[in-house]
C-alpha positions as CSV (number, residue, x, y, z in Angstrom):
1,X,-20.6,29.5,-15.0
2,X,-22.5,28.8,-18.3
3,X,-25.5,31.2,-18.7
4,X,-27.6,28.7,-18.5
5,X,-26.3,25.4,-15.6
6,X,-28.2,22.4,-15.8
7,X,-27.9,19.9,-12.7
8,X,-28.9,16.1,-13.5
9,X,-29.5,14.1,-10.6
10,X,-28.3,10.7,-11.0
11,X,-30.4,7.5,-9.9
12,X,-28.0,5.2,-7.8
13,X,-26.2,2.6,-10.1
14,X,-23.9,0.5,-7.3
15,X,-24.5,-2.6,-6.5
16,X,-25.9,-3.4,-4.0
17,X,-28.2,-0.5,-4.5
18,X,-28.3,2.6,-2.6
19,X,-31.7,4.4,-1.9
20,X,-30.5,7.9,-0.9
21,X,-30.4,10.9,-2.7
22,X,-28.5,14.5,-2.9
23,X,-31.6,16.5,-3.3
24,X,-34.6,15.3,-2.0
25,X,-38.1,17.1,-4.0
26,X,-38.4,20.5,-2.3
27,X,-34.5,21.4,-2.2
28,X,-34.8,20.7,-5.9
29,X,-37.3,23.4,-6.3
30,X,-35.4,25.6,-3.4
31,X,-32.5,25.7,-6.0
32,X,-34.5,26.5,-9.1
33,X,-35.9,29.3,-7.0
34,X,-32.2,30.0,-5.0
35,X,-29.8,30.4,-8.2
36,X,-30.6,32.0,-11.3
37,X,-30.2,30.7,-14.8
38,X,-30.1,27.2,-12.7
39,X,-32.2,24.6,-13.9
40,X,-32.3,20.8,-12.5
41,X,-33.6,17.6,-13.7
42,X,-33.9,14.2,-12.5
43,X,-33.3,10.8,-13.9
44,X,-35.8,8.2,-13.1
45,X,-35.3,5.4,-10.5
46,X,-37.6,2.6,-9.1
47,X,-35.5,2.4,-6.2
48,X,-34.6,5.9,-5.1
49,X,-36.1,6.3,-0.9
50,X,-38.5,9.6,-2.8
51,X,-40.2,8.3,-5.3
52,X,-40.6,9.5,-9.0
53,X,-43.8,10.7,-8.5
54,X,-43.1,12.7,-5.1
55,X,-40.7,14.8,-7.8
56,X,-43.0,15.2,-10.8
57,X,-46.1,16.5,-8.9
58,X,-43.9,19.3,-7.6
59,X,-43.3,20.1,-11.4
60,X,-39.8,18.9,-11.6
61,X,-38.8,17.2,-14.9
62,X,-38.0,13.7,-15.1
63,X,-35.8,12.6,-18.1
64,X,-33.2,9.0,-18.4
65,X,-30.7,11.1,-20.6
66,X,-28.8,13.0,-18.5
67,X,-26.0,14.2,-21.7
68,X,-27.3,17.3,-21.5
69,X,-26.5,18.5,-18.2
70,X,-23.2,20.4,-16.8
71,X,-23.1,18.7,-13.7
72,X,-24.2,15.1,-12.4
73,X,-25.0,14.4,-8.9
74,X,-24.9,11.3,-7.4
75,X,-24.3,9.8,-4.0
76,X,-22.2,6.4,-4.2
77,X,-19.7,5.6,-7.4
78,X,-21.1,5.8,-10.7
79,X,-21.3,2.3,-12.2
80,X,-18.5,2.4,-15.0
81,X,-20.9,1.7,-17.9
82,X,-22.8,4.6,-17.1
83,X,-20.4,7.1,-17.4
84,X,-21.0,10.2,-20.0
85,X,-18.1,11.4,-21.9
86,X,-16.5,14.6,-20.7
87,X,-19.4,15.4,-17.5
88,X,-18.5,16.5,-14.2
89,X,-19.5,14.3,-11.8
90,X,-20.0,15.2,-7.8
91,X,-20.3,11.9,-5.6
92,X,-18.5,10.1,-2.9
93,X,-15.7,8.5,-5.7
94,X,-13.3,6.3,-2.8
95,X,-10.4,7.0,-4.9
96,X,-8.6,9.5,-2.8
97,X,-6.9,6.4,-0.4
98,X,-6.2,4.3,-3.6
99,X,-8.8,2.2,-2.5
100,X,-8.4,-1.2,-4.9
101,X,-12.1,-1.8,-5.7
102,X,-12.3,1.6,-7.2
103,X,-9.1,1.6,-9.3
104,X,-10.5,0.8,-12.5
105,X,-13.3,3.4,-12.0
106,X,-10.7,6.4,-11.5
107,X,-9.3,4.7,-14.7
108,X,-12.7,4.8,-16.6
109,X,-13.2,8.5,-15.5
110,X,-9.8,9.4,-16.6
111,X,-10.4,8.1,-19.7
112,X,-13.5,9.6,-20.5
113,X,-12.1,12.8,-20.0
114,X,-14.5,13.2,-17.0
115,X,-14.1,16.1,-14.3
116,X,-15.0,14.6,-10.9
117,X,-15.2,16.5,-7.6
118,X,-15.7,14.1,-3.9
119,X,-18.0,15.3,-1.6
120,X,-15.7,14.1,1.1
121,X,-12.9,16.8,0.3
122,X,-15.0,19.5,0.0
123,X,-13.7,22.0,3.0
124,X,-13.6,25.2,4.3
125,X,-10.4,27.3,4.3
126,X,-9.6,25.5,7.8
127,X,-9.8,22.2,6.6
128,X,-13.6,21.3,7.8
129,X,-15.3,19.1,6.0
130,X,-18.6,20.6,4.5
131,X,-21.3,17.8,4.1
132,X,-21.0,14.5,4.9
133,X,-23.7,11.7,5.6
134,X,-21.5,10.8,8.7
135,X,-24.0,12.0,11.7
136,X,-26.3,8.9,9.9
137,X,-23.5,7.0,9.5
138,X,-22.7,6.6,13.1
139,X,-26.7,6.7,14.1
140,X,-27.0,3.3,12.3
141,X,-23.6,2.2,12.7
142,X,-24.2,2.1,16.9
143,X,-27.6,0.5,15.9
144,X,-26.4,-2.7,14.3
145,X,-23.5,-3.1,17.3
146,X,-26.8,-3.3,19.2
147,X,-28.0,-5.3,17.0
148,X,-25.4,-7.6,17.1
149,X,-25.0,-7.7,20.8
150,X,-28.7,-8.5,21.0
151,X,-28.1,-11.9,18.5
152,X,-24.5,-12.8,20.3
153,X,-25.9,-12.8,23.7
154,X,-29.0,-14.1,22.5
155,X,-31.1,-11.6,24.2
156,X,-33.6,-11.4,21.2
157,X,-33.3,-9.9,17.5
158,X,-34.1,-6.3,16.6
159,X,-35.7,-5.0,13.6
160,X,-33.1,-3.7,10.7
161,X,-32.9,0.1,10.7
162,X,-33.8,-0.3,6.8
163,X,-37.1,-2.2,7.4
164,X,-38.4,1.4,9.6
165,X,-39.5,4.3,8.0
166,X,-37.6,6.5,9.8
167,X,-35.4,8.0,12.7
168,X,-39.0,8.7,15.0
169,X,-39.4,4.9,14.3
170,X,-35.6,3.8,15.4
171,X,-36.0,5.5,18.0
172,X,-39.0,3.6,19.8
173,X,-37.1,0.6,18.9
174,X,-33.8,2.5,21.6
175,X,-36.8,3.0,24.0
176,X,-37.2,-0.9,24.4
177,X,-33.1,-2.1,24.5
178,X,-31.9,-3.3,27.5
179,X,-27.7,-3.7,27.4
180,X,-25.8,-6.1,29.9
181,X,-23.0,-4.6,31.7
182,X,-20.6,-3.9,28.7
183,X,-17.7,-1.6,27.9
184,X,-17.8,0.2,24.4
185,X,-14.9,2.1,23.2
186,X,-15.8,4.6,20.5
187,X,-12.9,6.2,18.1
188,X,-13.2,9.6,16.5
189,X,-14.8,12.9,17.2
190,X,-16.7,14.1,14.4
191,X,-20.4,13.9,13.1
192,X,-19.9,10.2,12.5
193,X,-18.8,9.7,16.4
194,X,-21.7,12.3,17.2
195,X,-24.4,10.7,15.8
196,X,-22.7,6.9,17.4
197,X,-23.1,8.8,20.9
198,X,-26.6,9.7,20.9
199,X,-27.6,6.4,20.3
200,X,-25.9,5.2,22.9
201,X,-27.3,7.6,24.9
202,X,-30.9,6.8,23.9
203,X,-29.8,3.2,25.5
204,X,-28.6,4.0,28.2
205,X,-25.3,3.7,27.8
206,X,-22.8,5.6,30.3
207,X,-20.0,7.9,29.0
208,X,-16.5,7.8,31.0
209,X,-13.3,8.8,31.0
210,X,-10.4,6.7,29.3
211,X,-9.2,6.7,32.7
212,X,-11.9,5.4,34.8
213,X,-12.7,3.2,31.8
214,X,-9.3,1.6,31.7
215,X,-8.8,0.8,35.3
216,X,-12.7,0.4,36.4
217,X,-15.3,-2.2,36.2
218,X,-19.2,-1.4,36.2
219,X,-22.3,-2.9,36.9
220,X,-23.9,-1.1,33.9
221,X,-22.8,-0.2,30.0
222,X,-20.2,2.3,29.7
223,X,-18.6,3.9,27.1
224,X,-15.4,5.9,25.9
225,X,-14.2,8.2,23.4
226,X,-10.6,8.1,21.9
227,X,-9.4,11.1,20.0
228,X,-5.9,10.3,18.3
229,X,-3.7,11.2,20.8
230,X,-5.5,8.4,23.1
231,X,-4.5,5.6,20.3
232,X,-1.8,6.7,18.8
233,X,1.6,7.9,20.0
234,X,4.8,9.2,18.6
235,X,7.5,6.6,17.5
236,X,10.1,9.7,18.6
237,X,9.0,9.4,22.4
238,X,8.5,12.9,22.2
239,X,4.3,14.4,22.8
240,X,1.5,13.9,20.8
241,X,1.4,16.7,19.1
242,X,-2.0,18.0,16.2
243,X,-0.2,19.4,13.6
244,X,2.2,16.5,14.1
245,X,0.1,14.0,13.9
246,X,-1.7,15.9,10.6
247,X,1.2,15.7,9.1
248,X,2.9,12.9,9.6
249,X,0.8,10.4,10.5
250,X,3.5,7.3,9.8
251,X,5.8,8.8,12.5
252,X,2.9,7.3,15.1
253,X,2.2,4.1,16.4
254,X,-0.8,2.3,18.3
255,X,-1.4,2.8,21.5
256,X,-4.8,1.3,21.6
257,X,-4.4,-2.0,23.1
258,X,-5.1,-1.5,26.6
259,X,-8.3,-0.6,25.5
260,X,-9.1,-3.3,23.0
261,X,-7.6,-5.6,26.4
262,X,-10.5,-3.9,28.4
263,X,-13.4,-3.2,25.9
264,X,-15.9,-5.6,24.9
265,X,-17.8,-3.3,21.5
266,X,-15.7,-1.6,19.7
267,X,-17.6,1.4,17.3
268,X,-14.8,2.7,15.0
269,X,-16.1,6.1,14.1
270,X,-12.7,7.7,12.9
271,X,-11.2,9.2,10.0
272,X,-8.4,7.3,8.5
273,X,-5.3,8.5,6.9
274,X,-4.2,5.5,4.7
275,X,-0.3,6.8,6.1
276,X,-1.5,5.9,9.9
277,X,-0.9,3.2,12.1
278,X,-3.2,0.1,12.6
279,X,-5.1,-0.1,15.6
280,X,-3.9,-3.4,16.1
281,X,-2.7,-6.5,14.8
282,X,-4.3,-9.9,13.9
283,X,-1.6,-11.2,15.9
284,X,-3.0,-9.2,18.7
285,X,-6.1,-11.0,18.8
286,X,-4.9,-14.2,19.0
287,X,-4.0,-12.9,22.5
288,X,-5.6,-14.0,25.6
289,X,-5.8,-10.7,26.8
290,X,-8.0,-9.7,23.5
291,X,-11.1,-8.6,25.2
292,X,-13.3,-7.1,22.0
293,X,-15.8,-9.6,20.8
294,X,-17.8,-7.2,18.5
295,X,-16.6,-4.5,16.1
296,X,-18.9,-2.1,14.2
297,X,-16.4,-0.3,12.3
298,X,-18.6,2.5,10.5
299,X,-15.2,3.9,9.0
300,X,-14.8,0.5,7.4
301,X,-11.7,1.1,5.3
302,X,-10.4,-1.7,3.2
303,X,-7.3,-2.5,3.2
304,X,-7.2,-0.4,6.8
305,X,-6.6,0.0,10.2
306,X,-8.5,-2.6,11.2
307,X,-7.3,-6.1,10.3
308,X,-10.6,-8.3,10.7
309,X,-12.8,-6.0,8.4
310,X,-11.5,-7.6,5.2
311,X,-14.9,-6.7,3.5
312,X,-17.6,-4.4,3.3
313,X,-20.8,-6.0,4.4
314,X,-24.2,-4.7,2.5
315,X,-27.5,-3.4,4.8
316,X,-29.0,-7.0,3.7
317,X,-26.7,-8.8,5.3
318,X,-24.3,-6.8,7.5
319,X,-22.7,-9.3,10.3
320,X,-19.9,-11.9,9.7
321,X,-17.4,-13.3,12.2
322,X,-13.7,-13.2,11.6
323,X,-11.1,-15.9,12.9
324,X,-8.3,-14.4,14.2
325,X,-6.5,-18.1,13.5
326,X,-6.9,-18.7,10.2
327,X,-7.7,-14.4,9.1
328,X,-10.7,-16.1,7.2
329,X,-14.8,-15.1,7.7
330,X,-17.4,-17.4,8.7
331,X,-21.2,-17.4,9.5
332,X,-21.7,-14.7,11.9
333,X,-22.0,-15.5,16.1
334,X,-20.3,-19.0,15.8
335,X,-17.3,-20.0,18.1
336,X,-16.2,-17.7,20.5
337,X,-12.9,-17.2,19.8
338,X,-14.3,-15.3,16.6
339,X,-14.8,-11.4,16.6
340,X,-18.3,-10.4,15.1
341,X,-17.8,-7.6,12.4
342,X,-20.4,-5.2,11.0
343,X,-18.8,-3.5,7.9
344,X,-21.7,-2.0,5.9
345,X,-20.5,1.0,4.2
346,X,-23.1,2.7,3.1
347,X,-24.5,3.1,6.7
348,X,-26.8,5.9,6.2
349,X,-28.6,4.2,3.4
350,X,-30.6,2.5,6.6
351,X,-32.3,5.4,7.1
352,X,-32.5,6.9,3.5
353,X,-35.5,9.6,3.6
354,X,-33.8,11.6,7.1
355,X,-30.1,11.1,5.8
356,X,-31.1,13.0,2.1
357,X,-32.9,15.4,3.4
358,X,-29.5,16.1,6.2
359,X,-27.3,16.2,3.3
360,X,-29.4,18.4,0.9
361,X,-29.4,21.1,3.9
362,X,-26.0,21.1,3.7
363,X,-25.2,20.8,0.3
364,X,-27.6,23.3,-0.4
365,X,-26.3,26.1,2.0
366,X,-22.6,25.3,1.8
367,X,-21.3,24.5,-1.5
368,X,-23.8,25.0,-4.5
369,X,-23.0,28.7,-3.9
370,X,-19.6,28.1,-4.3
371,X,-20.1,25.8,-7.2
372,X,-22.1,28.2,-8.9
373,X,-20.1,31.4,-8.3
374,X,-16.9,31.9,-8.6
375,X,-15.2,29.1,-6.0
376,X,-13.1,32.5,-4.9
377,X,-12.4,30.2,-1.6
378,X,-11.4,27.4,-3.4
379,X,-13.9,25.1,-1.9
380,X,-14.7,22.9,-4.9
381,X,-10.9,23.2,-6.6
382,X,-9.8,21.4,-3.4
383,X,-12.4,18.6,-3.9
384,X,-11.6,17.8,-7.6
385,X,-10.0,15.0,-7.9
386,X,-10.2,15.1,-11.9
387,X,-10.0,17.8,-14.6
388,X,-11.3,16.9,-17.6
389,X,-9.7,13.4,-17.3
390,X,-6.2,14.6,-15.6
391,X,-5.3,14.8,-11.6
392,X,-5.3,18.1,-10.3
393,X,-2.4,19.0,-8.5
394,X,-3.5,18.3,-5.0
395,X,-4.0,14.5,-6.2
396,X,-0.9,14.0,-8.3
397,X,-0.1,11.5,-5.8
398,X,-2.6,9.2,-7.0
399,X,-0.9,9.0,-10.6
400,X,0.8,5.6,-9.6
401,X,-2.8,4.3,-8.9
402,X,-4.0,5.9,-11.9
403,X,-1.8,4.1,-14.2
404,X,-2.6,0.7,-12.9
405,X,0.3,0.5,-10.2
């Protein structure tokens, strides 16, 4: 490390914007304090969830020219204008699954010689992720399947989680919901799936097993968890087995549809390896026996493993329906052979202030030190994407996508 490191924190440039932040005002001045020879600066924004002013009166400089720092933080892509010449940058990229919309930003980054590290592969030694925004992610993400229950049954409208001030707020809004007797199934088992659960909790909602939930009917709301070896099964005949499944994810195939024949909300909060099988096929929900009428996938993954989410929606407007017929949107809660679909990926953006300050905790206590010692466990090497404009080693597979392939 330089013996002086200078951190710029970058105001949001994606459209449509994101409010959130990295460091919100007193983590900025608990790292000042925390590291030495560390200095860090903010560039100004009139649409970040803190204000300018809540940084400034805590002493911590504001400046638009950010060229002089050794690392830039952000939280969603860096618009490709924007980009400095030869900075490290530290954000959530989306280039790791050769996502499409990003392909010509891994391109810009390459060619500006630019050294970028993804918050989402920065792990322990065991493979644990280390910060995430995913607990908010699946708070909001059960929220708007709520939501969109409430405006397909016609039971009444609730307020956006982005028009509340906060979590306290959201959750007198829970206290009032009253569900009919549905069936969610739920899909992962991480923060994301976590934070999913506990509002559905807060609702009232019932947890069972997959067996009870497959073979049972109820006369209130219920809900399931899948881990992978409930959706996905070995094209060999042979067990499910972790390590397996790790991997070599493309030696599985779905075993989900029983459930997507018995559920009525499905709330997709798992991780995706691009290499796995689709939950299911459009084909498959042309069927008869295609009970789900509302997905709120909260992975949202594009192109992925779910067929209907064919965009990401935006926190203004986060609801279309999709045709299984024709594979083509229309205005949300129409006809009723359409499935509703709530695709907003930037989730935690809802709830800006309490998802910033979440992910400055842990960005704070468990990889700045890295970052500014000596990575001796390798925790930020295995997050970067880009040195100085070239993949590292652990990304060379992304050299067909890199070149325009």
């Amino acid at each position: 490390m330089p013996k002086h490191f200078k951190i710029g924190i970058l105001k949001e440039t994606k459209t449509p914007p994101d409010r959130r932040v990295a460091l919100i005002p007193a983590q900025v001045v608990e790292v000042i304090k925390k590291f030495d020879n560390v200095d860090v600066v903010v560039q100004k924004s009139d649409l970040r969830c803190y204000r300018d002013y809540e940084y400034a009166e805590l002493g911590i400089k504001m400046q638009d020219d950010l060229s002089d720092c050794n690392l830039l933080i952000g939280v969603k892509e860096t618009k490709i204008p924007t980009i400095i010449p030869g900075k490290t940058y530290m954000e959530f990229a989306h280039v790791a699954k050769k996502q499409p919309h990003n392909q010509k930003l891994i391109q810009a980054f390459a060619a500006n010689r630019n050294t970028v590290i993804d918050y989402e592969y920065l792990s322990d030694k065991n493979g644990v992720r280390l910060v995430a925004f995913g607990h908010w992610a699946g708070v909001v993400g059960a929220y708007n399947a709520i939501r969109a229950i409430y405006l397909k049954h016609k039971l009444g409208e609730l307020a956006p989680a982005h028009t509340l001030h906060d979590y306290n707020e959201l959750k007198e809004v829970l206290k009032s919901v009253r569900l009919p007797n549905l069936k969610f199934v739920l899909t992962g088992g991480g923060r994301v799936a976590g934070g999913a659960t506990e509002v559905l909790n807060q609702v009232g909602v019932k947890e069972v097993a997959q067996d009870e939930f497959l073979s049972n009917d109820f006369d209130f709301p219920v809900f399931t968890r899948l881990d992978p070896w409930h959706y996905a099964k070995r094209k060999d005949g042979k067990p499910f087995d972790w390590k397996y499944w790790v991997s070599n994810p493309a030696d599985h195939e779905s075993s989900f549809l029983p459930y997507a024949h018995t559920a009525d909300v499905f709330v997709a909060c798992h991780y995706w390896d691009y290499r796995s099988p689709n939950f299911f096929a459009i084909e498959d929900m042309r069927s008869p026996n295609f009970r789900i009428s509302i997905i709120a996938d909260v992975s949202c993954d594009i192109p992925g493993p779910i067929p209907s989410t064919i965009k990401a929606t935006t926190i203004a407007d986060p609801f279309f329906d999709f045709n299984p017929y024709t594979g083509l949107e229309e205005p949300p809660f129409g006809s009723k052979q359409n499935v509703t679909v709530m695709s907003v990926d930037n989730l935690p953006g809802e709830l800006p202030r309490d998802a910033s300050e979440f992910f400055g905790r842990l960005l704070i206590d468990k990889v700045l030190p890295h970052l500014l010692c000596d990575d001796c466990e390798g925790v930020i090497e295995r997050a970067t994407i880009l040195r100085d404009g070239k993949l590292t080693s652990r990304y060379s597979y992304l050299q067909d996508y890199l070149d325009g392939k």
